[in-house]
C-alpha angles and dihedrals in degrees: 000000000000143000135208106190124170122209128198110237133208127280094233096216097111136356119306108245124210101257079059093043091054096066083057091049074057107045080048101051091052096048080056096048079049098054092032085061086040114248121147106242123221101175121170115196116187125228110221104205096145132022106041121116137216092245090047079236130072096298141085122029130306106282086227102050091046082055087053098056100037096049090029094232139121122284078228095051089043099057086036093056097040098045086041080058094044099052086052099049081050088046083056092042100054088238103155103224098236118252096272113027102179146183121236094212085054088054091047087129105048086042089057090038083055092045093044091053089046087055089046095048096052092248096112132040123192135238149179091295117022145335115292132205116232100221081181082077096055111064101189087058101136094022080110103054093012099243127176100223095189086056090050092049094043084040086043112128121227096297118243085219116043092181086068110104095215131015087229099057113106133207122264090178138014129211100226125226114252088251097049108119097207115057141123136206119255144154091291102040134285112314134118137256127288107242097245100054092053091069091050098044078048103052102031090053084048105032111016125223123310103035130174106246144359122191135196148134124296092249092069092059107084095042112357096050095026093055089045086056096050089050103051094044087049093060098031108035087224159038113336107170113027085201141034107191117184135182110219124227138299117226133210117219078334095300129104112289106210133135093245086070102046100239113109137111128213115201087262100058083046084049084056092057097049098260122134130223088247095047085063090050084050093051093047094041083066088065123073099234094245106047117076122265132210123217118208125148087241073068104048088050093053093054093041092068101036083061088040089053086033093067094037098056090044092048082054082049094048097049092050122113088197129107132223122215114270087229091060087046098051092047098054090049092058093040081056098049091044091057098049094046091062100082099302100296093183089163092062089045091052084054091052095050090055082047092060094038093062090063128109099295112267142153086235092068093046091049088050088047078053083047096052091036083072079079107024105055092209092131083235081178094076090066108160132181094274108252113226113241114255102234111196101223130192101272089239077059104059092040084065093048088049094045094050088054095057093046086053097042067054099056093238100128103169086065089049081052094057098044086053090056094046081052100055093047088059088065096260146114121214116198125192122247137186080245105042127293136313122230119210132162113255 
């Protein structure tokens, strides 16, 4: 009846993007369908404010402390500014923070205790400059991401440090520079913790070994995940996490989306453009987790007035006195959990909300859309009459549209005809209303 899932958590150097902010819609999604089925949740999500290179392996420089020097504040102000941001993008987009969302400076202790272990139990070896893990120890080492390690050894590239005894072997702990802002002192000098034992000092002080899940991005699978894995098994001979669990990538125009190119949006720069938060959540709940999504503003558009029709047709729901049978609401509830229950095939449960939507309107529809909101996070109470867009047409546009009005107030409808046609040669659609007409793009 309970759950201890561990999340990996942002590196707070920078703004989380939406590509980022799409593994936590998912991690979300996945803690409702939880408490929807009725388990308890205990869920831990790690804060990564020291250790974590600019390569997301064992080279470059500390991504905090790069921050720090580019914007000339503190390591300490940095991770305070960009996690204050995150929790609010998190806050807009209905993400629950899981139960213990915690710092790793704040774990230095129980990270040199872990490391200390690894080194005891002959699983780590140290060097010029820091403690490494010897993956040739751990036999298991690639079962996660299926790697060959003898191919990445024969494929490996000139190695940056050659006292390393495989490519492949990953720091635990790093000997800091004198001028590195952020470093403790340990057994082997002052330095800081390598990235990958933070989330296993983490998980095992909060959770315990073994726990029930662990999610993530894809992008954590082949180093970050695989050396947790090593790590835990090292200290432990066995199991650690009965299930990984990973949301796969969003796209942008079908090409990578990542800050090094340029071509990332946070929720702000999607607020700018008249998007809603929600309107985001909309947009990611159309693709399974773990198949890719591509972002495009023709997306985002599309999602922007589904939600839009979404709320509309539940506030008609909502302000209806009629009933709807207890057997068609049953069976759209098990069709819903079904659905849910297969893997989390949000997608299918969205269908089956817009199924229900287009019955008789009823209370009772819109009680059973609060119901499935439990999972999907959309804030369906806030149904409102759907708004038509304002579309900003050419003014010989609009003069059609006037004078079509008129011919049909006159009865001369063949004139009103051909106007509609002139209309929809310009590019543009014209719907009758009870004040007027609407103007949309075709």
């Amino acid at each position: 009846g309970k759950v201890c899932m561990y999340s990996c958590g942002p590196t707070v150097y920078s703004f989380a993007h939406i590509g980022n902010l799409r593994t936590y819609v998912f991690m979300d999604l996945f803690r409702r369908v939880l408490k929807y089925d009725g388990y308890k949740l205990k869920g831990v999500m790690n804060i990564t404010d020291v250790g974590h290179l600019t390569s997301d392996e064992d080279e470059g420089e500390d991504k905090m402390e790069k921050a720090s020097r580019e914007q000339k504040k503190s390591p300490y102000e940095i991770a305070e500014f960009y996690a204050g941001v995150f929790f609010e993008d998190l806050k807009k987009l209905n993400i629950g923070r899981p139960e213990i969302v915690e710092k790793i400076t704040d774990h230095i202790p129980e990270t040199i205790a872990y490391v200390q272990e690894l080194i005891d139990k002959g699983y780590a070896y140290e060097i010029d400059d820091g403690i490494y893990y010897d993956i040739s120890k751990f036999p298991g080492y690639g079962k996660l991401s299926r790697l060959n390690l003898d191919e990445q050894q024969a494929g490996a590239r000139v190695e940056v440090n050659s006292q390393k005894r495989h490519p492949a072997d990953f720091a635990v702990w790093k000997k800091a520079e004198p001028n590195h802002i952020m470093q403790w002192e340990s057994p082997w000098g002052m330095g800081y913790p390598g990235w990958h034992i933070e989330c296993s000092a983490l998980s095992r002080k909060y959770l315990g070994f073994p726990f029930d899940i662990h999610t993530g991005g894809v992008d954590h699978i082949p180093v970050h995940h695989e050396n947790e894995i090593a790590q835990n098994e090292a200290i432990t001979g066995k199991k650690t996490v009965n299930y990984w669990v990973h949301g796969d990538f969003m796209l942008v125009d079908n090409g990578k989306m990542s800050k090094s190119l340029g071509n990332t949006y946070t929720i702000s720069d999607l607020e700018k453009r008249g998007y809603s938060a929600m309107d985001f959540r909309y947009f990611c709940l159309n693709a399974h987790y773990r198949k890719k999504l591509n972002f495009t503003f023709d997306g985002m558009d599309g999602a922007k007035v589904s939600y839009a029709r979404l709320l509309g047709a539940l506030y008609q729901h909502k302000t209806s006195e009629a009933k709807t049978e207890d057997s068609v609401i049953k069976a759209y509830k098990d069709e819903f959990v079904e659905a849910i229950n297969d893997d989390l095939n949000v997608p299918r449960a969205l269908g089956i909300l817009w199924k229900a939507v287009k019955e008789p309107k009823s209370r009772d529809i819109y009680d059973l859309a609060l119901d499935f909101d439990k999972v999907l996070g959309l804030s369906l109470d806030q149904a409102k009459p759907e708004e038509q867009p304002k579309v900003e047409a050419p003014a010989e546009v609009v003069e059609m549209a006037e004078q079509r009005i008129a011919a049909k107030k006159e009865k001369n409808y063949a004139l009103a005809d051909e106007l509609r046609a002139k209309i929809t040669a310009a590019g543009y659609t014209v719907t009758d209303t009870k004040d007027g007409y609407v103007l949309n793009k075709a």
